[in-house]
N, C-alpha and C positions, 0 to 999 in steps of 0.2 A: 401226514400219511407217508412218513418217510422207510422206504424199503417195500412200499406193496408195487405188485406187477396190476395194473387195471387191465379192465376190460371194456371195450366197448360191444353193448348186448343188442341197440335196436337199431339197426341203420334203417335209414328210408330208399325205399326203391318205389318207382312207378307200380300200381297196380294196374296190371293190365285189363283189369275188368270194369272199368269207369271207360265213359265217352270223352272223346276228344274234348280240349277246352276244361276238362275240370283238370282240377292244381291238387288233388287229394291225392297223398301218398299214404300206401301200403309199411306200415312196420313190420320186418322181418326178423329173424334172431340171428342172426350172424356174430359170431363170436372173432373179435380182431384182438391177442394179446398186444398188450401196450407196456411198454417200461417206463419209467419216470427218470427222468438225465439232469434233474433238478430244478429248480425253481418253479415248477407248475408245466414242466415242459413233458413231453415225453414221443417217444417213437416208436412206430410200429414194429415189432418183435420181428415179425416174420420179413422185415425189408431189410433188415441187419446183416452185414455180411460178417464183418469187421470191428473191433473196438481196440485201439492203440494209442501209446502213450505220444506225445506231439514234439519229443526230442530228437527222432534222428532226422536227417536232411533228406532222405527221398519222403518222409510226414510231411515235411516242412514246404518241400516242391507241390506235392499232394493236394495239400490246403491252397498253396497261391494259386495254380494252378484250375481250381473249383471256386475260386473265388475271382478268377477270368472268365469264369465259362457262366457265372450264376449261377453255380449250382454249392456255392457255402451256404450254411445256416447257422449263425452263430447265436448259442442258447448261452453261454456263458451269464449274462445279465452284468456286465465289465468286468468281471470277474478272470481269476488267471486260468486258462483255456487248461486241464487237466486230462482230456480225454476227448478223442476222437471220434467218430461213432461212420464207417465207410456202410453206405446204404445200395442198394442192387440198383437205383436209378443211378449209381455214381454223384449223389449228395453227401456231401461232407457237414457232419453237424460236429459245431462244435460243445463241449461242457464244460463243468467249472469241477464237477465230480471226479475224482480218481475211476482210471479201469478197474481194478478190484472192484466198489462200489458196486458199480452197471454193472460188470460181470455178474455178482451176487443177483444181481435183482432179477435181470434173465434166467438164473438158475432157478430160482424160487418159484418160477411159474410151473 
């Protein structure tokens, strides 16, 4: 499925019309664009601030830096880190894909 943007369509939320004690949740339609950053991985469209290549030195403080705070997510799968992915929690994901790639696949949606 290389190049699609998903979607996820049914998220679960409490239904506020059941009595307390029951565990039964409500499908709703909420529509969350998703990108794919490779290997089965992917990130939430709208939590993206950012997507940059991992050569210069303030990238490079960027990532250690988020990787002192737990806030890195490395998707690479050991692969060589190609692209950065800066997220509005200030998560840094890393990829093993080129930014053009991601770029593209965001545009596509």
């Amino acid at each position: 499925m290389q190049g699609q943007v998903y979607t996820f369509h049914k998220m679960c939320r409490p239904d506020p019309t059941l009595h307390e004690g029951d565990n039964k949740m409500k499908k709703s339609n909420i529509v969350m664009p998703l990108i794919n950053i490779g290997f089965g991985n992917v990130v939430s469209a709208s939590r993206v601030i950012a997507i940059v290549a991992p050569g210069s030195s303030p990238i490079k403080r960027l990532r250690e830096e988020a990787g002192e705070r737990g806030k890195l997510v490395d998707a690479t799968q050991g692969r060589k880190t190609r692209a950065i992915i800066v997220t509005d929690s200030d998560h840094i994901v890393l990829s093993a894909l080129q930014v053009e790639t991601i770029t593209q696949r965001c545009s596509e949606e």
